[in-house]
VEXBA-801537 format. One record per residue (C-alpha): residue in one letter; x, z, y. Coordinates in steps of 0.2 Angstrom, whole numbers, plus 5000, padded with zeros to 4 digits. Layout:
aXZY/...
//
This chain:
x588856825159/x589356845177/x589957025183/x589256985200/x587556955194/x587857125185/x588257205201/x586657145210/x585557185195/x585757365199/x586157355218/x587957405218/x589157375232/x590557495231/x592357475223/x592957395206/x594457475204/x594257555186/x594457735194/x593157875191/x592257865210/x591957695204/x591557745187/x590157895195/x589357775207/x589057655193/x588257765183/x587157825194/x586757665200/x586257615182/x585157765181/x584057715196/x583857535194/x583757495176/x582357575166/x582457675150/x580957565139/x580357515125/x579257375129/x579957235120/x579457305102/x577857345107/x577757155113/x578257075095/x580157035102/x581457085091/x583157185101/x584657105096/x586357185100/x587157025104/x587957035122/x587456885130/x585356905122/x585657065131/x586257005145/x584956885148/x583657015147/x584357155156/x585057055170/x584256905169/x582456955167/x582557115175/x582257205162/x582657385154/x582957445136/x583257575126/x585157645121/x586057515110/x585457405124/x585957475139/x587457575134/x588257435123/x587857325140/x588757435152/x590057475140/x590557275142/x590457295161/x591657435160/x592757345151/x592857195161/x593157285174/x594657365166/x593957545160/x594457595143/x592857645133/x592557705114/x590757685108/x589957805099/x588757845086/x587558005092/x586458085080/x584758155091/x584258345088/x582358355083/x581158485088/x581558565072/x583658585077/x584058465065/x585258305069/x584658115065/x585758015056/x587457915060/x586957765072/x585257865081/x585957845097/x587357755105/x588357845120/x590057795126/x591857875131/x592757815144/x594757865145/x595857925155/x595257925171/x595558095184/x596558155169/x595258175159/x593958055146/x592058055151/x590358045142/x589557905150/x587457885143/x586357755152/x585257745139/x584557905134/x583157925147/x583058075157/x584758145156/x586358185168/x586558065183/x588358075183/x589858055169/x590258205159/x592158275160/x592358295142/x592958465141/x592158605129/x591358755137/x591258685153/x589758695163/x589158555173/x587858555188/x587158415194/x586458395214/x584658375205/x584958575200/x585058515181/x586458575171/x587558505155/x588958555144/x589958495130/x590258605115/x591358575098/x590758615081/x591358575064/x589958545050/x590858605036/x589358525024/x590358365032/x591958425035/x592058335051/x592058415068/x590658365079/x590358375100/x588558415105/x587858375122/x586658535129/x585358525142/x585058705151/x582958705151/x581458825149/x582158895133/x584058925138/x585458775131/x584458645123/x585358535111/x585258335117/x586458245102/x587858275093/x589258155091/x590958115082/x592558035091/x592557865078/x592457725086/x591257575082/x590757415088/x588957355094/x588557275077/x588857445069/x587157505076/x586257325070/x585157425052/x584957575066/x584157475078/x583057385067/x582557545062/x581957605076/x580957465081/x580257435065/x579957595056/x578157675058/x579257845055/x580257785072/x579357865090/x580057695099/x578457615088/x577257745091/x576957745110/x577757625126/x578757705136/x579457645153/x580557795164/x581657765178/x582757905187/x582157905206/x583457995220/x582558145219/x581558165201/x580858015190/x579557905187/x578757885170/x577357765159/x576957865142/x575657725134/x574357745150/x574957915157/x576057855173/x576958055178/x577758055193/x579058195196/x579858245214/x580558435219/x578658455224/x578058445206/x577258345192/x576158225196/x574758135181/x573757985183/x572757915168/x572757685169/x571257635164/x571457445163/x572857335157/x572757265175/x573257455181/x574557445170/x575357295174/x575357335193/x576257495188/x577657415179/x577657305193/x577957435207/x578757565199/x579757485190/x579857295195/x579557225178/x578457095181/x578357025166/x578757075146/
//
């Protein structure tokens, strides 16, 4: 596992001091090179949260994944390159409001840098470029014109306080996941993540996806329905043969092979 290799995997150039410039621009450059996707269980190839079987896919193979994958892969960059990162088990809001369970999502904390901690998630598909200063209340606008905050609640059902990232959308704040502060390991999330690619109940077995954040909007594979989105608009084109989808993967999102 080379950091170099890393590095060129999702075409970064810029400084390696563990300081938050350094933490931003990697982050963003994660965001537009390594694709949010689902591929591999819809091909028969089990995810395992083994860093170097991770390594070998993301980097390697050029691959994507979805968030154990690519958050517990850049949380072992960070750390080699001296950042201080807590991972974190997330439970994702359904359209009813309700939370999932413990281990639905992996994010990451990183510390102390700017005199602040950050959420850092490469791994939820379309969601904030940029690290989040993790402070409550606090509104955060992003260049792309979306917005994101931070806000502590207690679940007294629980008796454990909770953070829960919100999207300002269509409806007004939109709630993304919540989260604790307890730390975990990778393995932590292993029953989780079998889970989700094997459960008929789980969305990751119910349709491919493939998305990628582009500098101005994002590309998207939903099954055979590629959406293009730019400032102009939304954009749908139905693929009507596996050879169409192929090329797709290819271009858009240079996965040449699953």
């Amino acid at each position: 596992m080379e950091i170099d290799a890393y590095l060129k995997r999702i075409d970064y150039r810029g400084p390696l001091e563990p300081t938050l410039q350094t933490l931003q621009t990697l982050h963003e450059a994660h965001m537009l090179t390594v694709p949010f996707e689902n591929l591999s269980i819809h091909a028969s190839q089990p995810v395992l949260l083994d860093e170097e079987a991770l390594f070998e896919k993301i980097v390697l193979r050029q691959r994507g994944g979805f968030c154990y994958e690519l958050n517990g892969l850049f949380a072992w960059l960070l750390r080699q390159l001296g950042f201080q990162v807590t991972l974190l088990s997330a439970g994702v809001c359904g359209q009813s409001g309700d939370f999932g369970p413990e281990f639905d999502h992996l994010t990451l904390l990183i510390h102390q840098l700017d005199g602040s901690d950050w959420l850092a998630d490469v791994g939820f598909g379309d969601s904030f470029r940029l690290p989040l200063r993790f402070v409550a209340a606090l509104e955060q606008k992003e260049a792309n014109g979306q917005t994101y905050r931070l806000q502590k609640t207690r679940d007294t059902n629980m008796q454990r306080d909770y953070w829960i990232l919100q999207h300002f959308g269509d409806e007004g704040w939109e709630a993304q996941y919540r989260f604790s502060l307890q730390s975990h390991v990778l393995s932590d999330f292993t029953a989780m993540c079998h889970y989700q690619q094997t459960s008929p109940e789980s969305h990751f077995t119910q349709k491919r996806i493939c998305s990628l954040a582009t500098p101005t909007g994002r590309i998207s594979l939903s099954d055979e329905l590629l959406i293009i989105t730019t400032p102009q608009g939304r954009t749908e084109q139905l693929l009507t043969s596996q050879e169409e989808y192929a090329a797709a993967l290819a271009s858009y999102f240079h996965i040449h092979a699953i």
